[in-house]
KEDRENRO-194993 format. One record per residue (C-alpha): residue number from 1; residue in one letter; x, y, z. Coordinates in steps of 0.001 Angstrom, whole numbers, padded with zeros to 6 digits. Layout:
REM KEDRENRO-194993
<rec pos="NUM" code="A" xx="X" yy="Y" zz="Z"/>
...
//
This chain:
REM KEDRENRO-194993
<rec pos="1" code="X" xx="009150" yy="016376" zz="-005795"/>
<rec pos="2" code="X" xx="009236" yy="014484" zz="-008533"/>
<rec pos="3" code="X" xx="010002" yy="010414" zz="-008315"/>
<rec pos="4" code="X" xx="010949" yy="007745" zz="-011038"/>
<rec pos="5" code="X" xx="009593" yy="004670" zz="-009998"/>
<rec pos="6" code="X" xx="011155" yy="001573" zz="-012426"/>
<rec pos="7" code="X" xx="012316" yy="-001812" zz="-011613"/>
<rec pos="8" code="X" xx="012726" yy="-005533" zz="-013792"/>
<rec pos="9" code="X" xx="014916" yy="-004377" zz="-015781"/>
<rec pos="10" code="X" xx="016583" yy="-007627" zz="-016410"/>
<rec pos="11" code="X" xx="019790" yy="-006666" zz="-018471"/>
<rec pos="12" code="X" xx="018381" yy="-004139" zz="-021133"/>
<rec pos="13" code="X" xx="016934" yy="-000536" zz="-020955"/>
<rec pos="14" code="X" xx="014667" yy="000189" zz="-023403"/>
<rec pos="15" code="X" xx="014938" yy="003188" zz="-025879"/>
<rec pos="16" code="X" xx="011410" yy="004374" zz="-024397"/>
<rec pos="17" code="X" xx="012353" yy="004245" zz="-021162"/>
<rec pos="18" code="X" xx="015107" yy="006251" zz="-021900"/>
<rec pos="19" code="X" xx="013446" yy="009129" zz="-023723"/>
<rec pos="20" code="X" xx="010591" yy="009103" zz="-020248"/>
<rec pos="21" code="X" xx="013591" yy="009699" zz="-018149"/>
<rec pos="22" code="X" xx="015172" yy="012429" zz="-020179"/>
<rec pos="23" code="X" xx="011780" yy="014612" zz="-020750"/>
<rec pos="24" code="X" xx="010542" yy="014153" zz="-017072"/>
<rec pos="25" code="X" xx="013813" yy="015015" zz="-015603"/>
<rec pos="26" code="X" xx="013006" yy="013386" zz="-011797"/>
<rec pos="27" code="X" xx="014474" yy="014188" zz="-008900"/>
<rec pos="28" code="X" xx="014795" yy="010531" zz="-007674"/>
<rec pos="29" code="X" xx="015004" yy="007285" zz="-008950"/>
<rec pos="30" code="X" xx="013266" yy="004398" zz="-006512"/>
<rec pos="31" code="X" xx="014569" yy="001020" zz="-008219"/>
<rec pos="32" code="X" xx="013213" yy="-002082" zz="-006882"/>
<rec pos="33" code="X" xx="015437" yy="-004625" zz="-008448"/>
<rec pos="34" code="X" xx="016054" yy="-007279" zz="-010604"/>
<rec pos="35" code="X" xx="018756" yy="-006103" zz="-012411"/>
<rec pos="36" code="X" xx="019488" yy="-009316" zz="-013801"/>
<rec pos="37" code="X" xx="018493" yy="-011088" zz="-017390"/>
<rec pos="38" code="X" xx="018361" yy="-014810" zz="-015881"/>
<rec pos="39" code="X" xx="015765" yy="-015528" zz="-018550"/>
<rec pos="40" code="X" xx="017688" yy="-018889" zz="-019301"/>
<rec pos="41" code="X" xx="018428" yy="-019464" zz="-015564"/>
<rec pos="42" code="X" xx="014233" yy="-018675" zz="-014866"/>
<rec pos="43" code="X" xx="013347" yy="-021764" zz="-017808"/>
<rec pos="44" code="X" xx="015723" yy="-024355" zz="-016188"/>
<rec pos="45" code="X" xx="014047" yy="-024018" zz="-013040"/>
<rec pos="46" code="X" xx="010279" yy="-023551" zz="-014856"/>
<rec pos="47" code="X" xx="011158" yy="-026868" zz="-016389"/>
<rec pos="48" code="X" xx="011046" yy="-025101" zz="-020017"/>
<rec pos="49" code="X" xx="013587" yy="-026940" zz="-022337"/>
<rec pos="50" code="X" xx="013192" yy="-024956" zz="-025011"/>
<rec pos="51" code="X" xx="017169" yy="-024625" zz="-025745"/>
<rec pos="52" code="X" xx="019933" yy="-027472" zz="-026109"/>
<rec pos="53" code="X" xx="022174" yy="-024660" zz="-023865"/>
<rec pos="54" code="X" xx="019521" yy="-024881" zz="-020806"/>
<rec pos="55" code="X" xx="018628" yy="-028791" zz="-021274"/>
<rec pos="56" code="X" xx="022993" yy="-029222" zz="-021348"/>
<rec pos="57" code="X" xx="023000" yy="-027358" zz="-018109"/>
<rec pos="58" code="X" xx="021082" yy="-029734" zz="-015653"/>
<rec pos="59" code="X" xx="023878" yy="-032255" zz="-016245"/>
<rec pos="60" code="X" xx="026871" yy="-029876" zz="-016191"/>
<rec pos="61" code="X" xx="027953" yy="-027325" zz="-013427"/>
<rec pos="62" code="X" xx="029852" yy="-026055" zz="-015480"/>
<rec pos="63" code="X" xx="027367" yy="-024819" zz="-018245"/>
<rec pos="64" code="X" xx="025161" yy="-023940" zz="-015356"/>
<rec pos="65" code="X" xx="028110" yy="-021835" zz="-013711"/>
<rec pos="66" code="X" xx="028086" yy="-020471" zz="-016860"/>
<rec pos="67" code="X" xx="024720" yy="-019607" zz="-016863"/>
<rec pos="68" code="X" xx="024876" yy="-017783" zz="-013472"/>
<rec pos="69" code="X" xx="028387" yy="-016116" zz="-014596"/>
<rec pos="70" code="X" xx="026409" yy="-014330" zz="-017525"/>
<rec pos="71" code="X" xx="023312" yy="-013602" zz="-015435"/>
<rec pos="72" code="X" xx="025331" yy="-011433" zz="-013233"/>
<rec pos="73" code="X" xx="027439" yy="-009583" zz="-016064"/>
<rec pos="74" code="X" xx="024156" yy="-008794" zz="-017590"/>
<rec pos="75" code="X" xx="023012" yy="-006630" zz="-014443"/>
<rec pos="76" code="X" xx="026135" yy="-004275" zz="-015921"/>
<rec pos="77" code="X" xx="024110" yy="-002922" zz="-018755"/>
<rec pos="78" code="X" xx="020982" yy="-001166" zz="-016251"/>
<rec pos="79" code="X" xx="023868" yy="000139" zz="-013820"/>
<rec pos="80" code="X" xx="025776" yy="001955" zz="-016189"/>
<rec pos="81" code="X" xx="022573" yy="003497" zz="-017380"/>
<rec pos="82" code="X" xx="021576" yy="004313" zz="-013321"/>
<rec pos="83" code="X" xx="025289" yy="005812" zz="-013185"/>
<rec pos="84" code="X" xx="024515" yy="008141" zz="-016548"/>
<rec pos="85" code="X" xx="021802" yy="009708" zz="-015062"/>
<rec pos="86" code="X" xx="021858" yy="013330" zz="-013413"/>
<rec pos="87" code="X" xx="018979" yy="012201" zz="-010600"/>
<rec pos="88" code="X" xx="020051" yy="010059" zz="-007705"/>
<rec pos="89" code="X" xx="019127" yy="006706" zz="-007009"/>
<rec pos="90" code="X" xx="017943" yy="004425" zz="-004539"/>
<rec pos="91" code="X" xx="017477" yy="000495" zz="-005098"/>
<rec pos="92" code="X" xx="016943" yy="-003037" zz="-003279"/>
<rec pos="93" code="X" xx="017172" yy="-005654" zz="-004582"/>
<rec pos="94" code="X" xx="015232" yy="-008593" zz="-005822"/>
<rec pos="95" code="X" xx="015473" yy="-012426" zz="-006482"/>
<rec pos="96" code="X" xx="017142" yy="-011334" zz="-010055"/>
<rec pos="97" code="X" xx="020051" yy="-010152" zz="-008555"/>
<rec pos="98" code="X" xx="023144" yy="-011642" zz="-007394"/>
<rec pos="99" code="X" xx="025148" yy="-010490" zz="-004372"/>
<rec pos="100" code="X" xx="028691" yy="-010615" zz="-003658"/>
<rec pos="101" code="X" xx="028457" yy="-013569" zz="-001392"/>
<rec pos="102" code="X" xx="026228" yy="-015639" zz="-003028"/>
<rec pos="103" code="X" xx="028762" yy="-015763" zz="-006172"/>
<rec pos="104" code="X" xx="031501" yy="-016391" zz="-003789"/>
<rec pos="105" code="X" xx="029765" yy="-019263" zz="-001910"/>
<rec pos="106" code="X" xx="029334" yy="-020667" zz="-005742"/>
<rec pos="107" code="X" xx="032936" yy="-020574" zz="-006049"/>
<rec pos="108" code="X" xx="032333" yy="-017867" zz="-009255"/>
<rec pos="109" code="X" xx="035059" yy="-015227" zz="-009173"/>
<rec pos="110" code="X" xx="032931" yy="-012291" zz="-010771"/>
<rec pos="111" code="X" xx="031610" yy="-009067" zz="-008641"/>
<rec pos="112" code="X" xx="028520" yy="-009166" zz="-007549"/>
<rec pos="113" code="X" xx="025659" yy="-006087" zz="-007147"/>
<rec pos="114" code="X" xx="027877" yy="-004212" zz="-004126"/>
<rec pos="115" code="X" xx="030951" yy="-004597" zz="-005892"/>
<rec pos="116" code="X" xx="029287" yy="-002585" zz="-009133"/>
<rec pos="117" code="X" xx="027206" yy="000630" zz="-007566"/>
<rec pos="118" code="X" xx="028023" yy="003263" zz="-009280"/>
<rec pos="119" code="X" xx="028721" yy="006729" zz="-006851"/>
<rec pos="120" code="X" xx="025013" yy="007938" zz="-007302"/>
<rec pos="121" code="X" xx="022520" yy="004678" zz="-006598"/>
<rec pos="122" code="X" xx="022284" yy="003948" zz="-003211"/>
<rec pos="123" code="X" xx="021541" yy="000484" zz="-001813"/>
<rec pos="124" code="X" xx="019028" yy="-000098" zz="000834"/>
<rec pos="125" code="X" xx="018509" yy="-003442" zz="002463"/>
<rec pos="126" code="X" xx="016326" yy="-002437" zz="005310"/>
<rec pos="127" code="X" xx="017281" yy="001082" zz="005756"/>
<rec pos="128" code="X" xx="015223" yy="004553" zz="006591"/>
<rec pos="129" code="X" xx="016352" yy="007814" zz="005439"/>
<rec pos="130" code="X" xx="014650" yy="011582" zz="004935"/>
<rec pos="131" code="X" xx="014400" yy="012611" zz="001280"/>
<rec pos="132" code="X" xx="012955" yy="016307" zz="000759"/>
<rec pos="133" code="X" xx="010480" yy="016468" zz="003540"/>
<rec pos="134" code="X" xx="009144" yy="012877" zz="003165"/>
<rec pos="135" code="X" xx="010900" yy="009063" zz="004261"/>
<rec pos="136" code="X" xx="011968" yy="006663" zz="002101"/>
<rec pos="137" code="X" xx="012071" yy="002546" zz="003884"/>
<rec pos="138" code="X" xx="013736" yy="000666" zz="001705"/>
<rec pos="139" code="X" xx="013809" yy="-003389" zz="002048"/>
<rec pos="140" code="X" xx="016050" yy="-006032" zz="-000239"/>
<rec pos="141" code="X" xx="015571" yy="-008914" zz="-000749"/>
<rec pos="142" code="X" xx="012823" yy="-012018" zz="-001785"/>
<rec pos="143" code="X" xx="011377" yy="-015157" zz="-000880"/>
<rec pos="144" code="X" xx="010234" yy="-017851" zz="-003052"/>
<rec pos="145" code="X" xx="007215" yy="-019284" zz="-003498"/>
<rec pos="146" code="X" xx="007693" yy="-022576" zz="-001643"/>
<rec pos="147" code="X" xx="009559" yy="-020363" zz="001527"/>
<rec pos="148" code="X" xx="006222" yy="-018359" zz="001689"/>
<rec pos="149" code="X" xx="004460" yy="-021471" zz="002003"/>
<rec pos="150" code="X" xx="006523" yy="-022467" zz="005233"/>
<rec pos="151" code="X" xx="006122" yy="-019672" zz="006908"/>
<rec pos="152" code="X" xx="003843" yy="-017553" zz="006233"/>
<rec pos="153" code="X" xx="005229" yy="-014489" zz="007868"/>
<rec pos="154" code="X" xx="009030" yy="-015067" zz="007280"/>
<rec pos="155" code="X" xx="009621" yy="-011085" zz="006993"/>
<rec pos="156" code="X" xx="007948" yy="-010053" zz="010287"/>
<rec pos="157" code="X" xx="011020" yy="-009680" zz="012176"/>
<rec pos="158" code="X" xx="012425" yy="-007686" zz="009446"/>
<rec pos="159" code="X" xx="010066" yy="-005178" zz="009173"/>
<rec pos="160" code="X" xx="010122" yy="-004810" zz="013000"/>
<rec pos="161" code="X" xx="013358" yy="-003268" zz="012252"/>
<rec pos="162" code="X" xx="011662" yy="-000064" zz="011140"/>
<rec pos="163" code="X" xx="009144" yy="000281" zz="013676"/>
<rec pos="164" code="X" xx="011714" yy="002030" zz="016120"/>
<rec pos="165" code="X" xx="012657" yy="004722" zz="013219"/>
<rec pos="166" code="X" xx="009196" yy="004900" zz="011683"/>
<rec pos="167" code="X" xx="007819" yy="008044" zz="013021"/>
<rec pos="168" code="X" xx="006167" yy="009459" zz="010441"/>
<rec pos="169" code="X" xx="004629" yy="006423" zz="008395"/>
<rec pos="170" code="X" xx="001780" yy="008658" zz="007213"/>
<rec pos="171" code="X" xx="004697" yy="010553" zz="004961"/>
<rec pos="172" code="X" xx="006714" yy="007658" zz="004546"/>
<rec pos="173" code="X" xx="007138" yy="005800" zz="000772"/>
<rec pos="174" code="X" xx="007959" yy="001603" zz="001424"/>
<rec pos="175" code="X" xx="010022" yy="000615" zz="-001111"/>
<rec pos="176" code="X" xx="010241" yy="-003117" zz="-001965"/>
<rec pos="177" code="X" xx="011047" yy="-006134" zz="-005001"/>
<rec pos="178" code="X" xx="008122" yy="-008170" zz="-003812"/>
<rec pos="179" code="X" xx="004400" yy="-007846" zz="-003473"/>
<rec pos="180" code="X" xx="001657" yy="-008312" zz="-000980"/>
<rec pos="181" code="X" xx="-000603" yy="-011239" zz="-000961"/>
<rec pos="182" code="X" xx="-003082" yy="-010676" zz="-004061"/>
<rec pos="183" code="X" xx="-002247" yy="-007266" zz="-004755"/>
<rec pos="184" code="X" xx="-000672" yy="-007729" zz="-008240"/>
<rec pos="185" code="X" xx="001087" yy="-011264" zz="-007497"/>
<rec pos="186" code="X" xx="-001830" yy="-013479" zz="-009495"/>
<rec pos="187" code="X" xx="000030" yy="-015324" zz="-011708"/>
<rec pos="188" code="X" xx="-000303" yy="-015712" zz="-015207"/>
<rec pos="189" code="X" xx="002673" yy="-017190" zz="-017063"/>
<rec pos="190" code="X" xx="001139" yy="-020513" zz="-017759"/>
<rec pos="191" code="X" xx="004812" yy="-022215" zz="-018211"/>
<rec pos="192" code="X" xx="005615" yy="-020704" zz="-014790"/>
<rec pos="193" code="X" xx="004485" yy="-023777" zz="-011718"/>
<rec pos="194" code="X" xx="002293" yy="-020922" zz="-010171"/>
<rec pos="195" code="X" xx="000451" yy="-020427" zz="-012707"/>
<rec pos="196" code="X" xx="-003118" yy="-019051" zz="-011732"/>
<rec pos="197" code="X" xx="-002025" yy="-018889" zz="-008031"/>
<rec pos="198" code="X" xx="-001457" yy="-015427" zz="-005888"/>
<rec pos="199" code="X" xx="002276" yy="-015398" zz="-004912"/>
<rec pos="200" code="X" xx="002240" yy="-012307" zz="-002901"/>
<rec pos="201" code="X" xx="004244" yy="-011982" zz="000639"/>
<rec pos="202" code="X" xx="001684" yy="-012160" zz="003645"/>
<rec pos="203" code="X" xx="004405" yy="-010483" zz="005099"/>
<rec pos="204" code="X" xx="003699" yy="-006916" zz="003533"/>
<rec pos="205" code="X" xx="000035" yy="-007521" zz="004319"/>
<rec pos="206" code="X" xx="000399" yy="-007730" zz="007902"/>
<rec pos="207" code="X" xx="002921" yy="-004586" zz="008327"/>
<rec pos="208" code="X" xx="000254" yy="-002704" zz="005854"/>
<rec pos="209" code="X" xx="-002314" yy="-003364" zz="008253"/>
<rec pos="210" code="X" xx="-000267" yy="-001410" zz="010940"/>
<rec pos="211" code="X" xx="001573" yy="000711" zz="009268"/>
<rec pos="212" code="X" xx="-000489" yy="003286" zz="006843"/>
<rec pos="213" code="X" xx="001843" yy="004621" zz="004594"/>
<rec pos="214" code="X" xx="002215" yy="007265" zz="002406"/>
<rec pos="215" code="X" xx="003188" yy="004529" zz="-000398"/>
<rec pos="216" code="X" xx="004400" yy="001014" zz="-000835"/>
<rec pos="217" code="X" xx="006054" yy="000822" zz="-004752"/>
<rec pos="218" code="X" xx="006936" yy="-003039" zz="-005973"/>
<rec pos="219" code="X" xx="007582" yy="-004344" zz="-009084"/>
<rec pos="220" code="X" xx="008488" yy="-008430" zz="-009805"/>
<rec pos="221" code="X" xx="005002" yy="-009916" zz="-011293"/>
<rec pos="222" code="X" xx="005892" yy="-008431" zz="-014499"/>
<rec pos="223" code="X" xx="002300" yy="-009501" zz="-015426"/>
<rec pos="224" code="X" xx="001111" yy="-006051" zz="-013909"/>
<rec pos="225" code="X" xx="001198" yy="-002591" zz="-013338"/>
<rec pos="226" code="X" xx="-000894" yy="000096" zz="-011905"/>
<rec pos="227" code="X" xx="-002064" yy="001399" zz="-007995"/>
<rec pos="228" code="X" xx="-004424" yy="-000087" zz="-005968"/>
<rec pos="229" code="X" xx="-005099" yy="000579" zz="-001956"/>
<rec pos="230" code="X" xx="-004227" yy="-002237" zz="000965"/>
<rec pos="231" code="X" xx="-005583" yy="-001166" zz="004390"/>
<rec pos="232" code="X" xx="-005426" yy="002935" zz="003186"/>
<rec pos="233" code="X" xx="-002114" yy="002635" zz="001747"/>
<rec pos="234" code="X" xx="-001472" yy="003296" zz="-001803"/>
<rec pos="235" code="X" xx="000391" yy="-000103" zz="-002970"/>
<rec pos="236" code="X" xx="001748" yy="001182" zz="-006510"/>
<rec pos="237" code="X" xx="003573" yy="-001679" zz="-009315"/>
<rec pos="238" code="X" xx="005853" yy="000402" zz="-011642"/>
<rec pos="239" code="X" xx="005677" yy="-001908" zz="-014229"/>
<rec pos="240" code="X" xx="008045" yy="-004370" zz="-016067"/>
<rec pos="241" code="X" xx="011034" yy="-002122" zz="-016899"/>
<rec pos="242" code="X" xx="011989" yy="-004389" zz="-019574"/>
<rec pos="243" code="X" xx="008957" yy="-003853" zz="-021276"/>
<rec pos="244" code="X" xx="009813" yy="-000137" zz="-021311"/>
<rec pos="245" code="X" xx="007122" yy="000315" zz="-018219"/>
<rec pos="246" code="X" xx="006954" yy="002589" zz="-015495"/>
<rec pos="247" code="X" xx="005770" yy="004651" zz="-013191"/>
<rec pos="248" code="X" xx="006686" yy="008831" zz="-012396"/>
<rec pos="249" code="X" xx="005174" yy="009789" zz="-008624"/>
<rec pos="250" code="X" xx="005054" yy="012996" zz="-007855"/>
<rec pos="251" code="X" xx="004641" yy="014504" zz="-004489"/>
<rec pos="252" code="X" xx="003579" yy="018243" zz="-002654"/>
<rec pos="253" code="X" xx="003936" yy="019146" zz="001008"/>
<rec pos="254" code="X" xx="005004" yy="015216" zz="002298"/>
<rec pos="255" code="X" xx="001764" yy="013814" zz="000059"/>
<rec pos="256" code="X" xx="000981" yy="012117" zz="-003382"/>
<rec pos="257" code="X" xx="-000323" yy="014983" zz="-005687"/>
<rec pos="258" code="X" xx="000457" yy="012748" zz="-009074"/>
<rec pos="259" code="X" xx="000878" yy="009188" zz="-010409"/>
<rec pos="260" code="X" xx="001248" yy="008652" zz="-013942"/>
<rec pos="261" code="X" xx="002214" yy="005402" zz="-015820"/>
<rec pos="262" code="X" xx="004122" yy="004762" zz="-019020"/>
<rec pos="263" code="X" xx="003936" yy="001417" zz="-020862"/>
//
């Protein structure tokens, strides 16, 4: 089985990408997120005023409505490509995308990711199904920097959730936005207020540590991409999709035969 891993997409697909995904012809697509291009949205809060539009917005909901309003139009453009291809597809979400009730509670009448999914791309928010002899756990979702700080282990109860489905971890793939505590979350933006600090989710570690899986696939720090191993689990970063990254797995007999990476 062959499995298309991509996610940070942020608005725009890449002629590269597109030409990967038509000449390796997957049988899956495992999207973790971040649909959205909130590029302008990501400097107001970096405290980057490098345009008169994002410096306007502090001082003006309604320029900063605005801001949000074309944030979540922009996650249109990588779910009409999602809906063109022949391959189904399975995504959470990440802190780049915006829900239907989050818009609402901001008063913004525009549709939100639910509201959009195309027929063939499946949304998983902490959900287990069977996918051609192996399991696919999918978890939405995000938390910032400052919430991991609080708590350290603000997902635990979450993740709990698939212990009483999760027979078979050992052939099971973890899909996820996030990433574990310094497994590709060093930061190295130096306009972003983490910069040179591991912003991983402890979280992950901790169900890692009891749970070895067959894979755990991430994306978000689109600073890096590659595999490395947490507690015997192979904790793979597709890459920033944007950047026309990304990852094809590739699987025999419920284990990892292949992993290549495009960038």
């Amino acid at each position: 089985m062959k499995l298309l891993l991509i996610g940070c997409l942020h608005g725009s697909i890449p002629a590269k990408l597109k030409i990967i995904i038509k000449r390796e012809k997957p049988d899956y697509v495992l999207c973790s997120g971040d649909l959205c291009d909130t590029d302008m949205l990501r400097d107001l809060e970096f405290g980057n005023w490098n345009s008169p539009e994002i410096l306007r917005a502090l001082f003006d909901k309604k320029k900063y409505d605005l801001l949000v309003r074309n944030a979540a139009k922009s996650m249109q453009v990588p779910l009409n490509f999602l809906k063109s291809l022949k391959s189904p597809v399975y995504l959470v979400y990440g802190n780049n995308d915006f829900l239907d009730k989050q818009l609402k509670k901001m008063g913004l009448e525009i549709n939100g990711l639910e509201s959009r999914l195309p027929d063939n791309v499946v949304l998983l928010k902490a959900t287990l199904l069977r996918l051609d002899g192996i399991y696919l756990a999918g978890l939405s979702g995000y938390r910032s920097f400052e919430e991991k700080k609080k708590n350290k282990n603000g997902l635990g109860s979450i993740l709990r959730r698939f212990d009483k489905k999760l027979k078979y971890p050992e052939k099971t793939i973890f899909l996820t936005h996030d990433v574990p505590f310094k497994k590709f979350d060093l930061v190295k933006c130096k306009n972003s207020p983490a910069y040179g600090l591991h912003v991983g989710e402890r979280s992950l570690n901790a169900y890692l540590k009891a749970h070895k899986l067959l894979a755990f696939i991430c994306s978000h720090m689109h600073e890096h991409q590659g595999i490395d191993e947490l507690y015997g689990t192979p904790v793979i970063n597709s890459g920033c999709g944007r950047s026309g990254k990304c990852a094809v797995l590739e699987t025999e007999n419920g284990k990892l035969s292949k992993i290549r990476f495009f960038r």
